[in-house]
VMD Tcl script that builds the backbone (N, CA, C; Angstrom):
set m [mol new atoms 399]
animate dup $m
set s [atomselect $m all]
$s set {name element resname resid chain x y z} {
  {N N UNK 1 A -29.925 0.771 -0.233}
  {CA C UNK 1 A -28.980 1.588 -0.967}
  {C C UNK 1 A -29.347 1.642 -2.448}
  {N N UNK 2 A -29.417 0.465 -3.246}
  {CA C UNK 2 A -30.248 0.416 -4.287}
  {C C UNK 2 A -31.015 1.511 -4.645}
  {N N UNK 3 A -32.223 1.689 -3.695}
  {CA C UNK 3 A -33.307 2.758 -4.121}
  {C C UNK 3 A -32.537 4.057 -4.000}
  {N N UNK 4 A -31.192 4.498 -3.504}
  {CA C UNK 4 A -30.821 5.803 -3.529}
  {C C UNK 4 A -30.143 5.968 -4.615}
  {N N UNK 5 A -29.532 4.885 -5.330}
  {CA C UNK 5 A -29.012 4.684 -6.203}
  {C C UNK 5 A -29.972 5.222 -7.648}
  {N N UNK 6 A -30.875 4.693 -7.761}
  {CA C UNK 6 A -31.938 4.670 -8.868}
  {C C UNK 6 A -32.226 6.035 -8.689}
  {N N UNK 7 A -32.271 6.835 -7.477}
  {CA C UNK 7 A -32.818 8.612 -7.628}
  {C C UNK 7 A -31.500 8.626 -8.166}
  {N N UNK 8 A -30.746 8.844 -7.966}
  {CA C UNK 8 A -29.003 9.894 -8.691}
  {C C UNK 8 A -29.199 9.752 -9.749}
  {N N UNK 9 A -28.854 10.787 -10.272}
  {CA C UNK 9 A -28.108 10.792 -11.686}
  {C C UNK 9 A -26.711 9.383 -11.789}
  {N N UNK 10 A -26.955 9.080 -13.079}
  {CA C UNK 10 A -26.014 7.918 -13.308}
  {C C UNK 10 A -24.757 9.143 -13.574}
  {N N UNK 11 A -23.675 8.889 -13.266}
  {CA C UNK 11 A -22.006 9.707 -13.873}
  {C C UNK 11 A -21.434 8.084 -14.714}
  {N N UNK 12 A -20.936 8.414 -15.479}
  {CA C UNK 12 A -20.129 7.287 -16.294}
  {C C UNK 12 A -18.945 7.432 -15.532}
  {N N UNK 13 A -18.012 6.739 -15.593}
  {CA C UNK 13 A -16.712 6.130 -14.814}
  {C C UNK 13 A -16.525 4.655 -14.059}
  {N N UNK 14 A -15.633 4.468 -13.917}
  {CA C UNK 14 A -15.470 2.888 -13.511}
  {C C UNK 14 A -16.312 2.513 -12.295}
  {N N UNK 15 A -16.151 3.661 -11.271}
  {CA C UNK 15 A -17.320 2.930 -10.255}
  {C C UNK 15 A -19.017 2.459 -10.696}
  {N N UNK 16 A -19.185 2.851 -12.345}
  {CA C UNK 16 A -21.153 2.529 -12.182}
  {C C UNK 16 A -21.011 1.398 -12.387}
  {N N UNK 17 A -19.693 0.890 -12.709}
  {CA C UNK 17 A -19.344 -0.638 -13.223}
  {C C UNK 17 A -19.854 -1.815 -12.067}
  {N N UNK 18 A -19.575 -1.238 -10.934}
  {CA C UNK 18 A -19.612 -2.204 -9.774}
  {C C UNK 18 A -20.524 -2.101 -8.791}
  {N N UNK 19 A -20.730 -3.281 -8.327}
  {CA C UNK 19 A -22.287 -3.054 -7.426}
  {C C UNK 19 A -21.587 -2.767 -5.627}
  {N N UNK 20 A -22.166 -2.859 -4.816}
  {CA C UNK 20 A -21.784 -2.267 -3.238}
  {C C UNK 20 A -20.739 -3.317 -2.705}
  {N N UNK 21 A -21.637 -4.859 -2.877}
  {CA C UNK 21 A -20.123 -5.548 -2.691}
  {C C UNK 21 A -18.604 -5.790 -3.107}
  {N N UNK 22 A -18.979 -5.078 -4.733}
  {CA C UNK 22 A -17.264 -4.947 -5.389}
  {C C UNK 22 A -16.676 -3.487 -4.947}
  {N N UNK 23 A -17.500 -3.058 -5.063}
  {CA C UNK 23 A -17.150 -1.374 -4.262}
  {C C UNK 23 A -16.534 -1.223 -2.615}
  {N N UNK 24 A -17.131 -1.636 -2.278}
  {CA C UNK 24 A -16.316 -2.289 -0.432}
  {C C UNK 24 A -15.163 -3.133 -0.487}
  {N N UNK 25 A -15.486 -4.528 -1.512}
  {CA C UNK 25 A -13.839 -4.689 -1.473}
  {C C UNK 25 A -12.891 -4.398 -2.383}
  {N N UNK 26 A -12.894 -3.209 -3.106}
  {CA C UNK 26 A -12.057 -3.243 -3.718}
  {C C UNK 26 A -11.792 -1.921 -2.878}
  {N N UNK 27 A -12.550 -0.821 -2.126}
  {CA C UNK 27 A -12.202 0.175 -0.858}
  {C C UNK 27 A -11.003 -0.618 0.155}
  {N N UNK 28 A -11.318 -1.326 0.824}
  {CA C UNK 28 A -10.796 -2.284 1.525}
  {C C UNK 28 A -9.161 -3.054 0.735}
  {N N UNK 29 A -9.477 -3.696 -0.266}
  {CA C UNK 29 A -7.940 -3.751 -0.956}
  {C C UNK 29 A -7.016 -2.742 -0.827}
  {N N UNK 30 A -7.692 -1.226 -2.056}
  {CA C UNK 30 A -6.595 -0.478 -1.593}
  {C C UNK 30 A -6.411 -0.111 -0.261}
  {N N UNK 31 A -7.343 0.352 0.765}
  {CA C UNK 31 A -6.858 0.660 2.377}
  {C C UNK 31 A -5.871 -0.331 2.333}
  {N N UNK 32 A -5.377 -1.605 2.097}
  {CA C UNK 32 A -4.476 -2.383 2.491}
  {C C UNK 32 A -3.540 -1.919 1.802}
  {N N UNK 33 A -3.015 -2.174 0.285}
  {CA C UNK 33 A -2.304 -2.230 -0.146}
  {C C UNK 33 A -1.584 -0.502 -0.806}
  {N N UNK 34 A -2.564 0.636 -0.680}
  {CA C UNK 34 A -1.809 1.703 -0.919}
  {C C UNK 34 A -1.893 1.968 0.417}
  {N N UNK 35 A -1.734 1.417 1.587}
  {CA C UNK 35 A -1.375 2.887 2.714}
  {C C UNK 35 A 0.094 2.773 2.622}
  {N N UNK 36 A 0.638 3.775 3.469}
  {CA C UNK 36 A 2.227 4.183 3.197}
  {C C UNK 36 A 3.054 3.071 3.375}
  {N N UNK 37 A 2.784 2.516 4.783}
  {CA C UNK 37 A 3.915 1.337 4.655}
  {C C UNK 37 A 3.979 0.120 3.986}
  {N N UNK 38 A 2.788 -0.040 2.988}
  {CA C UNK 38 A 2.458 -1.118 2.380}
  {C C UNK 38 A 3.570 -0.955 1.200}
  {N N UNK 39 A 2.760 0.441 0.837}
  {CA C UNK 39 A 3.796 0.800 -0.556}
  {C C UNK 39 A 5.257 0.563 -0.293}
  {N N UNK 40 A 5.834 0.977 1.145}
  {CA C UNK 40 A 6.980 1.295 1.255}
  {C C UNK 40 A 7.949 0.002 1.222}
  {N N UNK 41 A 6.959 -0.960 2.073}
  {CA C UNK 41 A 7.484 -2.603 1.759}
  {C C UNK 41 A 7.431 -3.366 0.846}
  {N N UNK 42 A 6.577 -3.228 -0.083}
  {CA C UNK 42 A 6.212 -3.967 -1.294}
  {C C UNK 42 A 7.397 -3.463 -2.118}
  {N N UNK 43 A 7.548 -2.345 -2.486}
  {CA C UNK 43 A 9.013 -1.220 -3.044}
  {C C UNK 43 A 10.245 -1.416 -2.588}
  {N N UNK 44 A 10.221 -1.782 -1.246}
  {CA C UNK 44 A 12.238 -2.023 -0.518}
  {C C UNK 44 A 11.757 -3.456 -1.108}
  {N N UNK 45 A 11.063 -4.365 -0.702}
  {CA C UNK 45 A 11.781 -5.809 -1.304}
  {C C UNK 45 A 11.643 -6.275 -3.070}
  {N N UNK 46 A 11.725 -4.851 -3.043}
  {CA C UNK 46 A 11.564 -5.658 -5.114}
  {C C UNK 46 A 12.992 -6.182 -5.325}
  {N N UNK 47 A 13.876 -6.153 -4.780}
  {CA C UNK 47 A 15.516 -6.651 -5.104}
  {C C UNK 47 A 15.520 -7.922 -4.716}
  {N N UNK 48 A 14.613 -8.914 -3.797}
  {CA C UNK 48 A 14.599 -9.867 -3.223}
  {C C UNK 48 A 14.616 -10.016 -1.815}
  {N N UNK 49 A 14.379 -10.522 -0.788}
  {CA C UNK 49 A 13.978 -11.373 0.042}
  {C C UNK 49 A 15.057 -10.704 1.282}
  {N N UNK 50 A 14.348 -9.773 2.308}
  {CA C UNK 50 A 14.868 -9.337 3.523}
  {C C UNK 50 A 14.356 -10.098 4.520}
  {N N UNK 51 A 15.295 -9.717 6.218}
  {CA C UNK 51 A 15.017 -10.250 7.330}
  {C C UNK 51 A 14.152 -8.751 7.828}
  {N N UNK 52 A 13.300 -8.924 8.983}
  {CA C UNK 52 A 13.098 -8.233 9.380}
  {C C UNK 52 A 13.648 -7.102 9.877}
  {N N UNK 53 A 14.940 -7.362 10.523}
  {CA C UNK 53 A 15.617 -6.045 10.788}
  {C C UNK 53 A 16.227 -5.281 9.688}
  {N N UNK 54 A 16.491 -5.768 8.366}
  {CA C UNK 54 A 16.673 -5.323 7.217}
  {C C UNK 54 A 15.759 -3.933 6.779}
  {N N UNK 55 A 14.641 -4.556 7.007}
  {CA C UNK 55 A 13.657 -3.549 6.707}
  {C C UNK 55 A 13.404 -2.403 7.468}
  {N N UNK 56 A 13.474 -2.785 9.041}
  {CA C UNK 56 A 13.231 -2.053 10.402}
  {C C UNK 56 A 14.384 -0.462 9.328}
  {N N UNK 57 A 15.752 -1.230 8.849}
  {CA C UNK 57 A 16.690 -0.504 8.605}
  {C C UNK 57 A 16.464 0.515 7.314}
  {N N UNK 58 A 15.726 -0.144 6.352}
  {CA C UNK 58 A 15.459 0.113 4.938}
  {C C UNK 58 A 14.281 1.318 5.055}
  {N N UNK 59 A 13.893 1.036 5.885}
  {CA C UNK 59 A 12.399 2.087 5.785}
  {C C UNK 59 A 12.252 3.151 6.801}
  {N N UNK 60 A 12.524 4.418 6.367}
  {CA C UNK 60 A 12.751 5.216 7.714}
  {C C UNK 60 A 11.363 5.577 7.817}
  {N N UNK 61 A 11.403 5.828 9.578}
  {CA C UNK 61 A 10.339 5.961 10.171}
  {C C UNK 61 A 9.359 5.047 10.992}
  {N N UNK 62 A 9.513 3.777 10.043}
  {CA C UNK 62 A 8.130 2.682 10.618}
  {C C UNK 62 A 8.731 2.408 11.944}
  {N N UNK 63 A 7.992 2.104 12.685}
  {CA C UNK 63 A 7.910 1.559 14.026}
  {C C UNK 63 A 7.734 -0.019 13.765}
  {N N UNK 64 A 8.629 -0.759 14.934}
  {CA C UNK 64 A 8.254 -1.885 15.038}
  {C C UNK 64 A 6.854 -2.710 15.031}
  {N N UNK 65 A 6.050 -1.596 15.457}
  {CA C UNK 65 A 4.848 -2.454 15.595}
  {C C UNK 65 A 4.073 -1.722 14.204}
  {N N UNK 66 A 4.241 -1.184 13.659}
  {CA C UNK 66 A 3.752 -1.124 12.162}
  {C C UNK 66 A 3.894 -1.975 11.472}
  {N N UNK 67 A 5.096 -2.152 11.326}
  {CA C UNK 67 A 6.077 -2.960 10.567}
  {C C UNK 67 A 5.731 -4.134 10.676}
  {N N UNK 68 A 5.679 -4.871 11.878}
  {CA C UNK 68 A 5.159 -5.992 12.403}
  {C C UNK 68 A 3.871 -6.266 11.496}
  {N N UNK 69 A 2.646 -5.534 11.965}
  {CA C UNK 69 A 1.390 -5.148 11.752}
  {C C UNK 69 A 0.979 -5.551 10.174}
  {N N UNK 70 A 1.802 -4.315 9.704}
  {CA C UNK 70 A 1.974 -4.444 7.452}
  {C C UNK 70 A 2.389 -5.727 7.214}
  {N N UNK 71 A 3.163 -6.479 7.784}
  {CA C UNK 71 A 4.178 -7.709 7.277}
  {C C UNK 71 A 2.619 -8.637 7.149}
  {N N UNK 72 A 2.051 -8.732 8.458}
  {CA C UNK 72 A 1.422 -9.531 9.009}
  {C C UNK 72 A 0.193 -9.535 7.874}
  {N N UNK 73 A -0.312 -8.380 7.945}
  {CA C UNK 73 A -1.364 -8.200 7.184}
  {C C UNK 73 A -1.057 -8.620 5.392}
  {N N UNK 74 A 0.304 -8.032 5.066}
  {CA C UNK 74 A 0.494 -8.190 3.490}
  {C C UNK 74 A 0.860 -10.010 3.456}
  {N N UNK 75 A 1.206 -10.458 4.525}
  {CA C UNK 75 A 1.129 -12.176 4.376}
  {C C UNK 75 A 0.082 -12.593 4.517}
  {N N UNK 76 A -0.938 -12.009 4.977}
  {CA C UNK 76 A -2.477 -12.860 5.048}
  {C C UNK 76 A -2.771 -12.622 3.356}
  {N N UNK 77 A -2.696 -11.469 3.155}
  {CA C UNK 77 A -3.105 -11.356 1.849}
  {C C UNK 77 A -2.734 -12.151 0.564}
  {N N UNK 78 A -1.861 -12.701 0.790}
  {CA C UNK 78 A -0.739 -13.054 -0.223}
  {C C UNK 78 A 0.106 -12.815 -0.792}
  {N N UNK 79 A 0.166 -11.236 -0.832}
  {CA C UNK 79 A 1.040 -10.599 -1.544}
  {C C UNK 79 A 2.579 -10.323 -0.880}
  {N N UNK 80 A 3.217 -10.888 0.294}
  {CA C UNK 80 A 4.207 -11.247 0.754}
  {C C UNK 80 A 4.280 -12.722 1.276}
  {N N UNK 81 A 5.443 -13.156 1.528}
  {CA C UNK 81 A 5.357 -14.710 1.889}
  {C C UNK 81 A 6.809 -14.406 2.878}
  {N N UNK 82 A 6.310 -15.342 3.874}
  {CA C UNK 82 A 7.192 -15.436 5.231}
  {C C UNK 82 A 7.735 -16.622 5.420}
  {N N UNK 83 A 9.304 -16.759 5.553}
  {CA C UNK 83 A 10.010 -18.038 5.716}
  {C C UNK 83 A 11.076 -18.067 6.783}
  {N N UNK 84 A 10.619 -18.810 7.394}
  {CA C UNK 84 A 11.023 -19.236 8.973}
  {C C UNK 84 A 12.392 -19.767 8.377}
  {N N UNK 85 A 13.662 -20.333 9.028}
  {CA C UNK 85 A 14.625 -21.259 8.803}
  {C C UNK 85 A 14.732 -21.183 10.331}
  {N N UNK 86 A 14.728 -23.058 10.241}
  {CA C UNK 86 A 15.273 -23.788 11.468}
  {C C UNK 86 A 16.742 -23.248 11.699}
  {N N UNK 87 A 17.135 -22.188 11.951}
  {CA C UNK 87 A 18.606 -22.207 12.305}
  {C C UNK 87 A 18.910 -21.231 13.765}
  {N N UNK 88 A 19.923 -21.519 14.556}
  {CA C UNK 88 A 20.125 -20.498 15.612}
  {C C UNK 88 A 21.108 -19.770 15.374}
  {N N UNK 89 A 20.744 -18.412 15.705}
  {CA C UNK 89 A 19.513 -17.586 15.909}
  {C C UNK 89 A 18.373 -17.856 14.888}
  {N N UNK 90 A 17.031 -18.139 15.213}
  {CA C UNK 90 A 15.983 -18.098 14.245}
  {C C UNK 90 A 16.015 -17.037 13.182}
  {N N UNK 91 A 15.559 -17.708 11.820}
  {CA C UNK 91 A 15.906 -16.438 10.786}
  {C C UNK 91 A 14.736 -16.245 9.709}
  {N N UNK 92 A 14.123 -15.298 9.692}
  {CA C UNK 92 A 12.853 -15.204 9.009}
  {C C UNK 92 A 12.716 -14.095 7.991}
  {N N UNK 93 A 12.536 -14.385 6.719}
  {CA C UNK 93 A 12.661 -13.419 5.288}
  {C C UNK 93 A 11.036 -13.352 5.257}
  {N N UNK 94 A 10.913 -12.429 4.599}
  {CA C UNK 94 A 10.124 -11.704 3.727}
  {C C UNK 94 A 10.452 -11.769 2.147}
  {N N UNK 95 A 9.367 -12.289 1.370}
  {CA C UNK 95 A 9.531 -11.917 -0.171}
  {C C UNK 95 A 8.493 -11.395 -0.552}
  {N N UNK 96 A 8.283 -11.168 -1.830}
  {CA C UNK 96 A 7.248 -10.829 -2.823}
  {C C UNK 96 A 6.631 -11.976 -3.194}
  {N N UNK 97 A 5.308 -12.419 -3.398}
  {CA C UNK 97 A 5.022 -13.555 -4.032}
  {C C UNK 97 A 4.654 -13.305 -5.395}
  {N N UNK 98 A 4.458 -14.203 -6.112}
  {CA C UNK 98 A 3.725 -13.868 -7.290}
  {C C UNK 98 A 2.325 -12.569 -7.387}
  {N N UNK 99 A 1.940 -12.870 -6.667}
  {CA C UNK 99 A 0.513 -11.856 -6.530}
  {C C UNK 99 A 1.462 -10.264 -5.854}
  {N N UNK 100 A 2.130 -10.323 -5.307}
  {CA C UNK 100 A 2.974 -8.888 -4.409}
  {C C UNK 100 A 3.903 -8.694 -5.738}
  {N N UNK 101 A 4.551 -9.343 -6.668}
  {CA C UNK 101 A 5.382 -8.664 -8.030}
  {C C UNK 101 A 4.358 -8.155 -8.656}
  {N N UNK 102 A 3.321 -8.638 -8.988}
  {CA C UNK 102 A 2.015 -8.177 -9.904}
  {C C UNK 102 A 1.639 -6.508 -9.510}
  {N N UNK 103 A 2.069 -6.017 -8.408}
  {CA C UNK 103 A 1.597 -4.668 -7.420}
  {C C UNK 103 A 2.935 -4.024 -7.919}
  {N N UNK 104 A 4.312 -4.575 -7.346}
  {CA C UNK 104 A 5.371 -3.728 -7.914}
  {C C UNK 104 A 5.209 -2.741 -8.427}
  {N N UNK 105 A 5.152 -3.018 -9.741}
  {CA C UNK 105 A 5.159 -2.149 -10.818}
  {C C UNK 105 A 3.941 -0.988 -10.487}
  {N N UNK 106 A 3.174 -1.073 -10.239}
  {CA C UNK 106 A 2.077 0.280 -9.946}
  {C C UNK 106 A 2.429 0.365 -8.609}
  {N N UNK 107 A 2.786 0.071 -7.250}
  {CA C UNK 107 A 3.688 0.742 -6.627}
  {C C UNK 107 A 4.702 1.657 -6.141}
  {N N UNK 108 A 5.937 1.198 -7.324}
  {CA C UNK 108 A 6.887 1.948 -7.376}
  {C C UNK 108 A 6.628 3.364 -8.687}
  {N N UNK 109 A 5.414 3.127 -9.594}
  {CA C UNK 109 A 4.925 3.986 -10.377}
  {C C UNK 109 A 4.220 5.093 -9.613}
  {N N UNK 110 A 3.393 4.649 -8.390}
  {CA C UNK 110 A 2.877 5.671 -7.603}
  {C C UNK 110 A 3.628 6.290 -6.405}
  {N N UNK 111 A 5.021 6.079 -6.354}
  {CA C UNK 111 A 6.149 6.189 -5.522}
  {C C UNK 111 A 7.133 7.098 -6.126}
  {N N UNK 112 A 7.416 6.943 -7.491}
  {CA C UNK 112 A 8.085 8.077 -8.374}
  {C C UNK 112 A 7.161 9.281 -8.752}
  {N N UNK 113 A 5.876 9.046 -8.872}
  {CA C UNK 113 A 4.733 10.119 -8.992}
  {C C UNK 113 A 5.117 11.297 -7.634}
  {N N UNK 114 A 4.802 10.816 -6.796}
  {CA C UNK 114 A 4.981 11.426 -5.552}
  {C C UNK 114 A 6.628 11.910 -5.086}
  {N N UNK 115 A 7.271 11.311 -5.650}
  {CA C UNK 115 A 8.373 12.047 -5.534}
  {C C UNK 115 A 8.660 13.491 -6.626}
  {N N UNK 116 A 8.311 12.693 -8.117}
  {CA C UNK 116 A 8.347 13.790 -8.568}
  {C C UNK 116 A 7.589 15.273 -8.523}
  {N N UNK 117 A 6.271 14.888 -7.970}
  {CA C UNK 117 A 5.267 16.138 -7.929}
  {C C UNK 117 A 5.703 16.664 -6.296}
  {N N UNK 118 A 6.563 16.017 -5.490}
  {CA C UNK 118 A 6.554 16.425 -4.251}
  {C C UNK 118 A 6.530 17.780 -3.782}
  {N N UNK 119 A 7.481 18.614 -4.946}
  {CA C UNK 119 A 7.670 20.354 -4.662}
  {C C UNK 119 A 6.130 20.940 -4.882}
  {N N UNK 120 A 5.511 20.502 -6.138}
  {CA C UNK 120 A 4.197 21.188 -6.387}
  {C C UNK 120 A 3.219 20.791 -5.504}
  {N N UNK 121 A 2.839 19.386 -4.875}
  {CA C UNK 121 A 2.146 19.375 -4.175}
  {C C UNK 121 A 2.327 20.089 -3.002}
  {N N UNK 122 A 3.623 20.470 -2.215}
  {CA C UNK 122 A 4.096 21.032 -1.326}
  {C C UNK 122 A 3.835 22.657 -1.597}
  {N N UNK 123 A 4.138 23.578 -2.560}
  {CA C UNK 123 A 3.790 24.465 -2.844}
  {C C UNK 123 A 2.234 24.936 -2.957}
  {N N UNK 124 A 1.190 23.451 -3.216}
  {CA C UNK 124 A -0.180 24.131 -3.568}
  {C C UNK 124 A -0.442 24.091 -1.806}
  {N N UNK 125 A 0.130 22.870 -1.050}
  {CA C UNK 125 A -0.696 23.259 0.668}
  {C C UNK 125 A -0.413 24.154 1.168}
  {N N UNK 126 A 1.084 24.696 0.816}
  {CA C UNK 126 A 1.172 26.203 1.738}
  {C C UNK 126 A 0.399 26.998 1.205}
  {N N UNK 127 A -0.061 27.157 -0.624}
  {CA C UNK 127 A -0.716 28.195 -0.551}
  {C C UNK 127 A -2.538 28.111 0.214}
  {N N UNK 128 A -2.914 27.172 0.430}
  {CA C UNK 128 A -3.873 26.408 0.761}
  {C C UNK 128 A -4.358 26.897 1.484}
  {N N UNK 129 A -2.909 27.033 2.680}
  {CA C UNK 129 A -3.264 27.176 4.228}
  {C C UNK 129 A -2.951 28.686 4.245}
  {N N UNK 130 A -2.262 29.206 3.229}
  {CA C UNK 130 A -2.633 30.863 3.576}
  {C C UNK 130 A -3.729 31.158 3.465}
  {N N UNK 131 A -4.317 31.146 2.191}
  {CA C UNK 131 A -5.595 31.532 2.062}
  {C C UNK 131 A -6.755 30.782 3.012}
  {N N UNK 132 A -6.808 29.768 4.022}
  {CA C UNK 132 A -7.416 29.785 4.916}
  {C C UNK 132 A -7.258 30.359 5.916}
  {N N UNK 133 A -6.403 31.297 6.264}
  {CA C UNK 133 A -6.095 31.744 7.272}
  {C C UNK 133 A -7.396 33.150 6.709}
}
mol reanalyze $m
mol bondsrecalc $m
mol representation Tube
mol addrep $m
């Protein structure tokens, strides 16, 4: 890859900064942390610390096994933390950890973006798809 590298033209911007291995994982970070339900969970628990069915409730649309899936994955990562309590019925929260508040904020920044541009982005695909027709 290197040698294809050295034919291109160099472009200035943040990617000439990084070599193939910071470039893959930092591809790989965001795939984790901006797909939809990531955003959508990281954003419902900024108030503090839900049960799972809380969320099932909080987030329209996700499916259980998404939901499941995102939890699972944003706790490997660190950026959520999972707490069991010995009690019956078993009772298990979700929080933000230190590293998942650090995201917040550019989260819910790329969450009001999209709400606010929602009409214009919506207006440029219909015209999009006329003119492909």
């Amino acid at each position: 890859m290197a040698g294809v590298r050295s034919a291109v033209r160099q472009v200035p911007g943040p990617c000439s900064h990084w070599d193939d291995d910071d470039a893959d994982f930092i591809r790989h970070v965001l795939s984790r942390v901006g797909d939809k339900w990531s955003v959508l969970i990281v954003g419902t628990l900024e108030a503090g610390p839900l049960r799972y069915t809380e969320l099932v409730y909080a987030i329209p649309g996700i499916s259980q096994r998404m939901l499941t899936l995102t939890l699972h994955q944003l706790t490997q990562d660190g950026i959520l933390a999972r707490t069991a309590y010995a009690e019956v019925p078993p009772r298990v929260e979700y929080e933000l950890t230190p590293l998942g508040r650090s995201l917040l904020k550019t989260v819910l920044d790329l969450a009001a973006w999209a709400v606010d541009h929602h009409k214009e982005i919506q207006v440029n695909r219909t015209a999009a798809a006329a003119a492909s027709v």
